[in-house]
TITORKE-416174 format. One record per residue: y, x, z of N, C-alpha, C, O in turn; residue in three letters. Coordinates in steps of 0.05 Angstrom, whole numbers, plus 5000, padded with zeros to 4 digits. Atoms other than C-alpha are relative to their C-alpha. Layout:
BEGIN
YXZYXZYXZYXZala
...
//
This chain:
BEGIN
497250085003453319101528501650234989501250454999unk
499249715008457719591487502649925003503949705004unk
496549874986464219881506501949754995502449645016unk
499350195004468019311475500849795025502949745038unk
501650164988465018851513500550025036501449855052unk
499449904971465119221582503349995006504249895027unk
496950045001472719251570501149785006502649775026unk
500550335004472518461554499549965034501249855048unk
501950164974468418331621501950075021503149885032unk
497849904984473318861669501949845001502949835023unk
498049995005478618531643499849695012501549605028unk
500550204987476017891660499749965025500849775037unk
500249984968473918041727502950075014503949895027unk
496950054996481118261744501749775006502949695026unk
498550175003484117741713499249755026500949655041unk
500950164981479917281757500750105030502149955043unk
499449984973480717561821503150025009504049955031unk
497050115003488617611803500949795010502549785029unk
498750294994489416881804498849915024500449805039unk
501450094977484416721858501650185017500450095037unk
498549884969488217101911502749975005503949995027unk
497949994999494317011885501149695010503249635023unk
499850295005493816261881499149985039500649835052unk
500450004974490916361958501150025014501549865032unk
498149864979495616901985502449815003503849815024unk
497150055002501516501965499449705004501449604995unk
500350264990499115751985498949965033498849765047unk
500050034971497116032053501850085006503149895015unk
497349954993503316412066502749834996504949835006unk
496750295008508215812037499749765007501649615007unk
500950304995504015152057498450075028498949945049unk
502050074971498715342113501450085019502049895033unk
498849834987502215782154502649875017503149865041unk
498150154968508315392179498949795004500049715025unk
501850224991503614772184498150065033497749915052unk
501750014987499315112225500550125034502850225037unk
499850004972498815242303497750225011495550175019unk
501649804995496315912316498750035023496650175024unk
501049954971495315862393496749804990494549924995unk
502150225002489615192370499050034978498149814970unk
501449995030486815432300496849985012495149825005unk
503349934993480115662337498849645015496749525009unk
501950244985479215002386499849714980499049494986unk
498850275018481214542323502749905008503749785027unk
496350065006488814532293499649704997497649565000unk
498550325013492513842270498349964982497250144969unk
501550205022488913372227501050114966499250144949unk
498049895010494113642178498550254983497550294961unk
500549765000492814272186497650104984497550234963unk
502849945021485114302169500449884980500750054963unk
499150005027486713922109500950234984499450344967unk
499849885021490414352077498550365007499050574995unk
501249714999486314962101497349904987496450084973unk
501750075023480314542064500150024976498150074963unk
499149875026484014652001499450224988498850274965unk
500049685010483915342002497150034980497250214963unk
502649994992476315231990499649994971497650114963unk
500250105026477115001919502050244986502850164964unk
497749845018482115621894498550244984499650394967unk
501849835017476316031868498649854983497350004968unk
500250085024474015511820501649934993501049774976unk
497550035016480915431799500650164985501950144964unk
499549705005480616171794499250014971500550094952unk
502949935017474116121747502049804968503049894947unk
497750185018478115521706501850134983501450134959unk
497149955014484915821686498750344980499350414957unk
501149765007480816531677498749944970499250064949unk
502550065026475516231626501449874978500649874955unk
497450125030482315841587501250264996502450314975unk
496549795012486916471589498150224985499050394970unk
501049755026481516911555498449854991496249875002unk
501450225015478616381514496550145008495050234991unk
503049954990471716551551498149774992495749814985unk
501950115000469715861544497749925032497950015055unk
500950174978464615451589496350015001494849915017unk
502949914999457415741562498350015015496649845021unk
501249864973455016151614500749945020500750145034unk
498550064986458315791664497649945027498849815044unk
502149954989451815811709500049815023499649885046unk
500250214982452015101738497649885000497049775022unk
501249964992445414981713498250025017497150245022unk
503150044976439914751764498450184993498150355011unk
502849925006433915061728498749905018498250105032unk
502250044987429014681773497450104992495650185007unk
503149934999423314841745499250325002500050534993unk
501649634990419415451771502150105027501550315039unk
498549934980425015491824500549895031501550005051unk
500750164975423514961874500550175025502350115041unk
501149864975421615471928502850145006503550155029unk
497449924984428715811929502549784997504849835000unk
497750124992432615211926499249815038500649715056unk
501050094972428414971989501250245036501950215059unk
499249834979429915692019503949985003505350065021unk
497249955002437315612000501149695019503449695028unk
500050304992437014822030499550135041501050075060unk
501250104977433314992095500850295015501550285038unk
500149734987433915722113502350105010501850335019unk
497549884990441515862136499049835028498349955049unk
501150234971439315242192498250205017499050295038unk
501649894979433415602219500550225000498750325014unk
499649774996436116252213503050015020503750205034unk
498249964974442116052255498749975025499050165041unk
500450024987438415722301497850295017497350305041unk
501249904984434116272315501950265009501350405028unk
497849784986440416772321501049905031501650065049unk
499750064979441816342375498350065023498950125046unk
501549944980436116412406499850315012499750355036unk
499749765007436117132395502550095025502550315037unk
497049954983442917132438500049925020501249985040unk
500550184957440716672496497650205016496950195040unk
503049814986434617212507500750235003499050395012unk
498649754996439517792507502349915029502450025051unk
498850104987444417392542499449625024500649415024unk
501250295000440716802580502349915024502649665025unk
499150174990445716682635502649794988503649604999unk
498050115014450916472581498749644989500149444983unk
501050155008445815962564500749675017500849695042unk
498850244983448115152589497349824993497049714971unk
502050235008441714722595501849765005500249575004unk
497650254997448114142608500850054983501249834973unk
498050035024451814362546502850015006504449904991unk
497550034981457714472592502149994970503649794967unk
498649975007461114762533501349774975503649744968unk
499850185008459614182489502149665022503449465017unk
499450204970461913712551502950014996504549824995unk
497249954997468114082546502449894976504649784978unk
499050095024469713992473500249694996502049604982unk
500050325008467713192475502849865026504649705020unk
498050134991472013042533502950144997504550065014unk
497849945011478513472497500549764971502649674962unk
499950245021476912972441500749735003502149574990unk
498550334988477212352486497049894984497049674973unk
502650205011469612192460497850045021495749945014unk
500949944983466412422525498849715009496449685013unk
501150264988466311662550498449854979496549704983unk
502050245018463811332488496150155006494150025012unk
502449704996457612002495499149945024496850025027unk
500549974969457311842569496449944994494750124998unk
502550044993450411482561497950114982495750004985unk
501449935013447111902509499650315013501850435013unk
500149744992444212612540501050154982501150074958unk
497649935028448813112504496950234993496750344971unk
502849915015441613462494500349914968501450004948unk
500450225016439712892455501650074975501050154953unk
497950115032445512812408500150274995500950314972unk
498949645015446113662402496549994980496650024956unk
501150035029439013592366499449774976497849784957unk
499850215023440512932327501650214981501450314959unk
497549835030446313332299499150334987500850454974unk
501049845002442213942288498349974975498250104954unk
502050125032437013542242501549874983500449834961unk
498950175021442613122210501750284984501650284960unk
499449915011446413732199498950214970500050284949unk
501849855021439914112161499249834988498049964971unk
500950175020437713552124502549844988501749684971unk
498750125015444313262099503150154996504950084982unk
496849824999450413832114499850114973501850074960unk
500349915027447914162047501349794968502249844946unk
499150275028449613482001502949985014504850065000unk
497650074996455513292046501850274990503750264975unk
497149735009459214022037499450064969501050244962unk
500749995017456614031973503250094976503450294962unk
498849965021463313911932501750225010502750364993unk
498149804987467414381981499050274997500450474998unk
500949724998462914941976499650084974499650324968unk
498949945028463014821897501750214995501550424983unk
497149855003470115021906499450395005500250584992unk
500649725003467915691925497650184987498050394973unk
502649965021460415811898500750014976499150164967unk
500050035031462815711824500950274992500250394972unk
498049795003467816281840497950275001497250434984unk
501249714991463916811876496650075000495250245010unk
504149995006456116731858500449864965499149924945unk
500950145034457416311791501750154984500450154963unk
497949705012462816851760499550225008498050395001unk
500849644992463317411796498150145003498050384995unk
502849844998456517561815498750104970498050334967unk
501249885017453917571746501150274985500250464972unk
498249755015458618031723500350264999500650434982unk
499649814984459318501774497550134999497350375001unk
502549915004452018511763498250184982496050294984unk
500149885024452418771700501450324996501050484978unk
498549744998457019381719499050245012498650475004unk
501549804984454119631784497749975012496849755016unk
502450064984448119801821499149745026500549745046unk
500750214983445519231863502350085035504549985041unk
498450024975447419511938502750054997504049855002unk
496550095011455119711915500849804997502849695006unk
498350185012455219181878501049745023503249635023unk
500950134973453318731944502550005015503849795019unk
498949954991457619071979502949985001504249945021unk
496750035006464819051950499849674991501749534996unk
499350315006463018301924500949805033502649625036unk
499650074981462618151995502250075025502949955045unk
497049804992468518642017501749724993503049595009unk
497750095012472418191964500949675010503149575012unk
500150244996469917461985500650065042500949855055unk
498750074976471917642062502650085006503450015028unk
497949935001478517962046501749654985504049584987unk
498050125015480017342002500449715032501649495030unk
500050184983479116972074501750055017501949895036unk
498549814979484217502109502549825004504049885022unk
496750084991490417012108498949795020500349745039unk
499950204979486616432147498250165029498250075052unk
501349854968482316962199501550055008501150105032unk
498149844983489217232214502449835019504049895036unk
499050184978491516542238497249895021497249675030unk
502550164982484116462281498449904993496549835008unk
502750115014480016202232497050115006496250264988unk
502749925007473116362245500450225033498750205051unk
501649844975473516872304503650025017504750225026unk
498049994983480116622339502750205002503250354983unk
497749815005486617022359500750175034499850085055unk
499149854978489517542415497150145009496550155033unk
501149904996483417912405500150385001502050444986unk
498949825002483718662412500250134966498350094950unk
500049955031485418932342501049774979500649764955unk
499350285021488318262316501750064988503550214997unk
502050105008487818112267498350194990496550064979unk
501749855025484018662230497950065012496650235000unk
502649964989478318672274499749714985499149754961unk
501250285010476917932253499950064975497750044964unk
501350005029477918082182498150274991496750234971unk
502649814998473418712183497649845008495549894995unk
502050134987468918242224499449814973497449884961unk
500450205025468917682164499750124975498749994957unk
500649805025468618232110496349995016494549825010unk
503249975001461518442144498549714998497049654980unk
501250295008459617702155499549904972497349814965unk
501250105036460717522072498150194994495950124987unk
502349895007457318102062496650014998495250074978unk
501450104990451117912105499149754982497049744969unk
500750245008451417222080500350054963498349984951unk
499850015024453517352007497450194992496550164969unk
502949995022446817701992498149855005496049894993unk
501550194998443417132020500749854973499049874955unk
498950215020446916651969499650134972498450024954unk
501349755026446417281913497949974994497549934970unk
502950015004438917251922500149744981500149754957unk
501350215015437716521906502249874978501949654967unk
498749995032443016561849498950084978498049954959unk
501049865014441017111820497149884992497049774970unk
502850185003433116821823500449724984499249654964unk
500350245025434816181793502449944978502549734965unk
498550005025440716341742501649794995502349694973unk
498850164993444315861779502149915021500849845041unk
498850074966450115681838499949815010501049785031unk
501050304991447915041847497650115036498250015058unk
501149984968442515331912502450265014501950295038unk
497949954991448715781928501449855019501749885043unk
498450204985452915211941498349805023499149665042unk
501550184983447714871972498950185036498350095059unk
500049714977446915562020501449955010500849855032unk
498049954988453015592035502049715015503749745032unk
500550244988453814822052498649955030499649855050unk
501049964978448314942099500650205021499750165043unk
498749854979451915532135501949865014502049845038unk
498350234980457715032148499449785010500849625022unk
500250364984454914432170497150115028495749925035unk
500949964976450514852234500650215016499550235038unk
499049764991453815472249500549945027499250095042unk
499149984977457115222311498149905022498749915046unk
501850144978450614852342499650215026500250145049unk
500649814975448815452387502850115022502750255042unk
498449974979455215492418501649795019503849805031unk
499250304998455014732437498850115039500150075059unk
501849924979448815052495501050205009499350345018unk
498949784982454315602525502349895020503649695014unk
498849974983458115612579502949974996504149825011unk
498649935014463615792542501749974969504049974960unk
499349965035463415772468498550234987497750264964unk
500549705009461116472470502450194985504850174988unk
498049825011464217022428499749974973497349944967unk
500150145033465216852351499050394994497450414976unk
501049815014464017702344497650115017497450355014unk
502349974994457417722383498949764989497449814970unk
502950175002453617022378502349825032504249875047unk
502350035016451116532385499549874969497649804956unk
498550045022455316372327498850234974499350474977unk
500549795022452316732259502250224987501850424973unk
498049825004459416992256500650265016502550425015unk
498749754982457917482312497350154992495550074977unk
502649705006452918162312497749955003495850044990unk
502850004988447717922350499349684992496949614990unk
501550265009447717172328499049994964497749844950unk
500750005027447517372261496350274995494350284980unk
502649854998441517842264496949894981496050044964unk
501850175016435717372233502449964966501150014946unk
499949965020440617312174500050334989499750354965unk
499249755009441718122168497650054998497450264984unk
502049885001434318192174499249944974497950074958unk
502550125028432317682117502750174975501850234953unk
498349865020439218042077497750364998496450504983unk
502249625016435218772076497849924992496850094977unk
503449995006427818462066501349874965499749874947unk
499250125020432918112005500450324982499050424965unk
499749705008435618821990497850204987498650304966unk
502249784992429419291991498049864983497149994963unk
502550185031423918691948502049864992501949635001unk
499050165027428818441899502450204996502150364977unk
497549905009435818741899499550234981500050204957unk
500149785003434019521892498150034985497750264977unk
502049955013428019361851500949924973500350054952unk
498250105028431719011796502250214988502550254964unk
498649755011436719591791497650224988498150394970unk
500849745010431820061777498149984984496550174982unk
502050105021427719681722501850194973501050184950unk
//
């Protein structure tokens, strides 16, 4: 790529992350924010509420949009793209592998921590009868229905979140990644992409999103906490981008992180702690993904930089 070009690309990357944060910062601070109900973000806000915090979700392919019109970029490289063939095997890992890698963080956390563990599901128990769905549930063991929703969530959370996680996959694996890819070394580059995609999450972690509120350091422990988490997770989703020259098993990744994340804290006492486990959003539940992120790192990342 010559100087030109690199200029061209900078200038693009900027411009993109300009609008994407801007278009964020200033629709959570003017729309989510007095909607929302900071003491109840974590146990589930107003009907309302998550709506328009679902929105947000789509402001990095809005980003990718206005970016690719305002520097006549065009829609080429736009890296939507399946490539199935020859790739099967990482859209299977990108389909199936956030599921069994939560679930075994969980486990991972009940064997560090086993008296937190609820063979009743107390904590599930707790959540259905705040819902008022406790009595319809009464005659189904909440066992039972925690692994119906376990296999429905890994075999069909990937298609259902599918267009929501578009909204963000297009942005930060189908744009930015290639780009960034092209500038710096693999681990940097890892590193600040995933800095950038949990900072661009800092206005809804700081009403509770994701690891609650009146924690010590609030908010900037949670968004430090959600910076390492994209990180973690964004070279999962990096890998099977990068490998198939596509965000299509991205989105389909990152689908599968939201539709099982919270199963292991259905079997606590509690809920647990969103920055330990058994939630992939904490240290120790996330562990099975940080392990398969370095074996990602170390045979592919670092070997491709140094071709």
């Amino acid at each position: 790529m010559d100087e030109t070009n690199q200029k061209l690309e900078t200038k693009r990357i900027l411009i993109y992350l300009g609008i994407t944060f801007l278009i964020t910062y200033g629709y959570c601070f003017g729309i989510v924010y007095p909607a929302a109900d900071t003491d109840n973000v974590r146990q589930g806000a107003g009907m309302l509420t998550q709506l328009l915090i679902g929105v947000v979700m789509f402001f990095p392919a809005l980003g990718v949009l206005l970016t690719r019109l305002l520097t006549k970029e065009g829609f080429k490289d736009s890296w939507l793209r399946p490539h199935f063939k020859g790739n099967m095997k990482f859209y299977v890992l990108a389909y199936f592998g956030p599921g069994i890698l939560t679930i075994l963080g969980a486990v991972v956390y009940f064997l560090i921590f086993p008296s937190h563990f609820s063979s009743d599901c107390t904590y599930m128990k707790m959540t259905l009868e705040t819902t008022g769905a406790a009595t319809e549930l009464s005659s189904m063991p909440l066992t039972t229905l925690l692994i119906i929703q376990a296999i429905q969530a890994m075999l069909l959370g990937p298609i259902l979140n599918f267009i929501t996680c578009f909204g963000e996959e297009w942005g930060w694996r189908g744009y930015l990644l290639p780009k960034m890819s092209k500038k710096l070394p693999a681990i940097p580059m890892l590193l600040i992409n995933g800095i950038i995609w949990g900072l661009w999450h800092a206005p809804l972690t700081a009403i509770g999103h994701n690891y609650g509120v009146g924690y010590p350091g609030f908010p900037f422990t949670g968004i430090a906490a959600m910076c390492g988490f994209c990180i973690v997770m964004g070279i999962f989703l990096s890998y099977v981008t990068m490998k198939t020259k596509s965000c299509i098993p991205a989105i389909l990744g990152h689908g599968a992180i939201n539709s099982i994340a919270a199963i292991g804290m259905y079997f606590t006492t509690d809920g647990g702690n969103p920055f330990i486990g058994p939630a992939p959003t904490g240290i120790i539940g996330a562990i099975p993904f940080i392990a398969a992120a370095v074996l990602m790192l170390v045979f592919y990342f670092t070997k491709e930089t140094n071709r």
